[in-house]
C-alpha positions as CSV (number, residue, x, y, z in Angstrom):
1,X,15.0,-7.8,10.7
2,X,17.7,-10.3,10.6
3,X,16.7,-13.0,7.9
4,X,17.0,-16.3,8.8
5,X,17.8,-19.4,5.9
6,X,14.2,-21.2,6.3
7,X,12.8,-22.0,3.1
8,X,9.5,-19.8,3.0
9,X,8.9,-20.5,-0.8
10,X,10.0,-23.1,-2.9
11,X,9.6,-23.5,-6.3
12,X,10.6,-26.7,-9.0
13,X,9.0,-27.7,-12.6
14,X,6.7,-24.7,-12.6
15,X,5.0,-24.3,-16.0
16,X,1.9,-22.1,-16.9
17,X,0.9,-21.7,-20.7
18,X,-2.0,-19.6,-22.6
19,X,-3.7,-19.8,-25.9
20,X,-2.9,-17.3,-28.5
21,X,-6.0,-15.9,-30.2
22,X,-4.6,-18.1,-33.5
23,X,-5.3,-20.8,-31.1
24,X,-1.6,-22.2,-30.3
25,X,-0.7,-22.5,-27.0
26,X,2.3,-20.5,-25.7
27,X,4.4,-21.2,-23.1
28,X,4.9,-18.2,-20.5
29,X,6.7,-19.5,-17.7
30,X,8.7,-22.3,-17.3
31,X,11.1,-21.9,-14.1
32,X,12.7,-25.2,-13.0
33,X,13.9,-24.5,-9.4
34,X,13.4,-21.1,-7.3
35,X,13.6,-20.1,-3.6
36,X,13.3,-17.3,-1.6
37,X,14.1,-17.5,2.5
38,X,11.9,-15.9,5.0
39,X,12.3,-12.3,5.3
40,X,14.7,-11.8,2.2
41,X,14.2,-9.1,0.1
42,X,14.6,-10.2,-3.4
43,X,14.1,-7.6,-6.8
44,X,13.4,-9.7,-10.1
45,X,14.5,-8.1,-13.3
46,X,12.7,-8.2,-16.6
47,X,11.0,-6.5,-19.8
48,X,7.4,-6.4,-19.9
49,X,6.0,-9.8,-21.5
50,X,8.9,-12.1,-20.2
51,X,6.2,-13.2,-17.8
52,X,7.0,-11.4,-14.4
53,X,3.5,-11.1,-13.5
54,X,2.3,-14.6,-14.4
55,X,5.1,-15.8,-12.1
56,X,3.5,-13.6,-8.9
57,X,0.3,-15.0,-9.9
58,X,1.4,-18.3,-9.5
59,X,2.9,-18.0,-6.4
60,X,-0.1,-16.2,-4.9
61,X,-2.3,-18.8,-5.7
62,X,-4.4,-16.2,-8.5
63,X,-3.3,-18.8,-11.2
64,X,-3.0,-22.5,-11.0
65,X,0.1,-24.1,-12.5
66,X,0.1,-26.2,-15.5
67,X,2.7,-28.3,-13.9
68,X,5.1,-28.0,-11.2
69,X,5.7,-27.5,-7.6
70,X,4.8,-24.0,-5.1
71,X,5.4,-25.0,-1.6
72,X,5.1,-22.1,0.5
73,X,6.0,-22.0,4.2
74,X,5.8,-26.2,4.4
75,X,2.4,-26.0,2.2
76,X,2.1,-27.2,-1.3
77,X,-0.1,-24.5,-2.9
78,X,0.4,-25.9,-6.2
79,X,-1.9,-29.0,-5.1
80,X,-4.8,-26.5,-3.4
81,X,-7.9,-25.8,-5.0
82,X,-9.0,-22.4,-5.7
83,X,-11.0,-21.8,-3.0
84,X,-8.2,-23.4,-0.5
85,X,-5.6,-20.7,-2.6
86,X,-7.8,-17.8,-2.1
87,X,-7.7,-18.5,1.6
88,X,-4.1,-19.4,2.1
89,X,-3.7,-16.2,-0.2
90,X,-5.7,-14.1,2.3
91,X,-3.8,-15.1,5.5
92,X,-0.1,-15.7,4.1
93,X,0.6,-13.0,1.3
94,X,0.2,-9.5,0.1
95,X,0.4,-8.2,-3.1
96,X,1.5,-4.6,-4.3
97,X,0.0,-4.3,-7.8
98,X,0.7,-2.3,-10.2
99,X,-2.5,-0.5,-10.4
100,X,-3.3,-1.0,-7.0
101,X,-6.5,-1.9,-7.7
102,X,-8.7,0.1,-5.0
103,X,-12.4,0.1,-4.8
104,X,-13.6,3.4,-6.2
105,X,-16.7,3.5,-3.9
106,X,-14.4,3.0,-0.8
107,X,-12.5,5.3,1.4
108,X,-9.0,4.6,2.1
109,X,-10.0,3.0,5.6
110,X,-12.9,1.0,4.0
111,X,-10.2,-0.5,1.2
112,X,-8.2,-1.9,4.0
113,X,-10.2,-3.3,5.8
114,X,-12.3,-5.0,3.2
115,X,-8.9,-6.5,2.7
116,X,-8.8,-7.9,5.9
117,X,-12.1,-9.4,5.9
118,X,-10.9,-12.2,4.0
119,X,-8.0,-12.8,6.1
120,X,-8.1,-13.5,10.0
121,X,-11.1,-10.7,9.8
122,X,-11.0,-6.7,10.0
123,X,-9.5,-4.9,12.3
124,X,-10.4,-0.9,12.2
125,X,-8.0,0.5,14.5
126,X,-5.1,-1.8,12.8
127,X,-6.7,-0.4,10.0
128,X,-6.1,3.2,11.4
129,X,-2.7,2.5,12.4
130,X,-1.3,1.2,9.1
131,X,-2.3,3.7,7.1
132,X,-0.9,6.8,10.0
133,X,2.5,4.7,9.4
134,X,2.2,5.2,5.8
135,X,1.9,8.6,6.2
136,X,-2.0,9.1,5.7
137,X,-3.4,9.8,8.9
138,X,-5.1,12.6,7.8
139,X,-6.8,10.6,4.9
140,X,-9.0,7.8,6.3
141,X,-12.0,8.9,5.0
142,X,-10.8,10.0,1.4
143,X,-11.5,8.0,-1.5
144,X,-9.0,7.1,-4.4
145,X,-10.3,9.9,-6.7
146,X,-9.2,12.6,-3.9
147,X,-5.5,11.0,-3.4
148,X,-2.6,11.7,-5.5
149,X,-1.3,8.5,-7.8
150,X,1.6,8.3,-4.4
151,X,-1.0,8.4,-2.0
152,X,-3.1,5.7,-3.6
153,X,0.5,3.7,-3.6
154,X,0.7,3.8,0.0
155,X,-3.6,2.9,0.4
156,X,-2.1,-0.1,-1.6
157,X,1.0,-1.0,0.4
158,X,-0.9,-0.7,4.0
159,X,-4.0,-2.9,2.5
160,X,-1.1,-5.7,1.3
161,X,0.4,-5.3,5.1
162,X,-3.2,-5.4,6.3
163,X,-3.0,-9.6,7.2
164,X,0.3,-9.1,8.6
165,X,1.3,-11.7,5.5
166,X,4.5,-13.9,5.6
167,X,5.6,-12.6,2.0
168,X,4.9,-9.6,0.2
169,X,4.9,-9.5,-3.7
170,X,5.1,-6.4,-5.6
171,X,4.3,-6.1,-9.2
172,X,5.8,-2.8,-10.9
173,X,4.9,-1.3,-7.7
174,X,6.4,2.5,-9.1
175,X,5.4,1.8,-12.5
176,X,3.0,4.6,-12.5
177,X,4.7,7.5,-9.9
178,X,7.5,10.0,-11.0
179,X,11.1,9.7,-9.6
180,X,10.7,11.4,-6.5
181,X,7.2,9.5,-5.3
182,X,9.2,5.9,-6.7
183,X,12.1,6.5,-4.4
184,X,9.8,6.9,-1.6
185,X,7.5,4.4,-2.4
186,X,10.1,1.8,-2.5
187,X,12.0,2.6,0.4
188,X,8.2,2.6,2.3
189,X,7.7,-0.8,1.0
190,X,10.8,-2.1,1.8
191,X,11.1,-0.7,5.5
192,X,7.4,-1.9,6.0
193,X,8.3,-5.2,5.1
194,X,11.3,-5.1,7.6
195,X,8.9,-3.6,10.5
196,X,6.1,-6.7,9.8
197,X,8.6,-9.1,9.0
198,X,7.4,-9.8,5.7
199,X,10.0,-11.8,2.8
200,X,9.6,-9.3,-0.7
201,X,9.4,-10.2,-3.8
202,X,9.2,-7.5,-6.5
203,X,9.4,-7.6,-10.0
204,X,10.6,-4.3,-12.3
205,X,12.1,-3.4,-15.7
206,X,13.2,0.0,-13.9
207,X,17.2,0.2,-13.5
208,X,17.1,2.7,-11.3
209,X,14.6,0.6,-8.6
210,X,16.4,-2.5,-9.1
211,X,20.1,-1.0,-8.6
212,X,18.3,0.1,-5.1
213,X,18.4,-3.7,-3.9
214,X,21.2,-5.8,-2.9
215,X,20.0,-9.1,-4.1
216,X,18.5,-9.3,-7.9
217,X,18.0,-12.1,-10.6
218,X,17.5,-11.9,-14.2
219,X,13.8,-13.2,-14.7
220,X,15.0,-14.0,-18.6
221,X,17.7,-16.5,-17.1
222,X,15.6,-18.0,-14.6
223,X,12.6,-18.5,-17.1
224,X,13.3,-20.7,-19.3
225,X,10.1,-19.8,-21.5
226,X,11.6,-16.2,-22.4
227,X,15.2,-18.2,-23.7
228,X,13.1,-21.2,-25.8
229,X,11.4,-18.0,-27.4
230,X,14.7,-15.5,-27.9
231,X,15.9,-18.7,-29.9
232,X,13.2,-19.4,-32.1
């Protein structure tokens, strides 16, 4: 898919901070001004703890911002309440995370479309189809225990796909596969984002994942929290 320069997410001011169990607060992001266009595919480098995953979950909506600006495809998410960010969530982005978080009880098919009922609704032979393309046709009716750690990856990727979302965001999305299954992964994820176009958003501390992407940005420039900290 060709991208095109429309601003699908813009973000100014954003700030989220959490209470230390000593009780002082500490800042974990603080990002003054990011964007991403609509259908870009952009890899965000950085160490565990530098706050790469509180940033995703402030842009899906998960977390609310202490301050700060989220618009996201004309809307201001930052200004929605929970219940309006669980909805825009459902409809408008995916997310890839690291643990892919799969219901136990649930066969692949189930997992899916449970994800779907909270967008536009469940669709079973969508459903079907999405996770055939990811290469598990013949595991519908398994459940997480019986799949391999890459075959639970791609349960994961065709559930984030599932709403047809605008923007895909991918937390440590290899993290937990071997070399072979992380190459693969990645180049599923990426190619499935082309196919529904879908902008992507991944964070990683993995050299070899991010020197697989043509645009990348150092999360410990960009977040300012992580330099305030390195100088103290």
């Amino acid at each position: 898919m060709k991208e095109t320069n429309s601003p699908l997410l813009q973000i100014r001011g954003l700030q989220k901070s959490f209470v230390a169990p000593d009780g002082t607060w500490h800042r974990i992001v603080d990002v003054s001004e990011f964007s991403l266009t609509a259908g870009a595919q952009l890899a965000l480098a950085g160490e565990s703890g530098s706050g790469k995953t509180t940033f995703l979950n402030l842009i899906a909506g998960i977390l609310k911002p202490d301050a700060g600006m989220i618009r996201f495809n004309g809307a201001l998410l930052s200004e929605f309440s929970e219940p309006q960010r669980d909805r825009f969530r459902a409809h408008n982005i995916g997310y890839i995370f690291q643990t892919f978080n799969l219901l136990q009880g649930f066969t692949c098919l189930e997992n899916v479309l449970l994800g779907m009922s909270f967008g536009p609704g469940a669709d079973r032979v969508l459903a079907g189809n999405l996770l055939i393309r990811v290469g598990l046709g013949d595991r519908l009716h398994h459940r997480p225990s019986q799949l391999s750690t890459g075959q639970q990856q791609r349960v994961a990727v065709a559930r984030a796909l599932a709403n047809r979302p605008k923007l895909v965001l991918a937390d440590e999305p290899t993290g937990n596969l071997d070399c072979e299954n992380s190459r693969a992964a990645l180049g599923l994820i990426r190619e499935a984002c082309r196919e529904n176009a879908a902008a992507l958003l991944l964070v990683s501390h993995d050299a070899e994942v991010l020197g697989q992407f043509e645009n990348t940005q150092d999360f410990h420039k960009l977040n300012q929290a992580v330099a305030a900290e390195a100088a103290t």
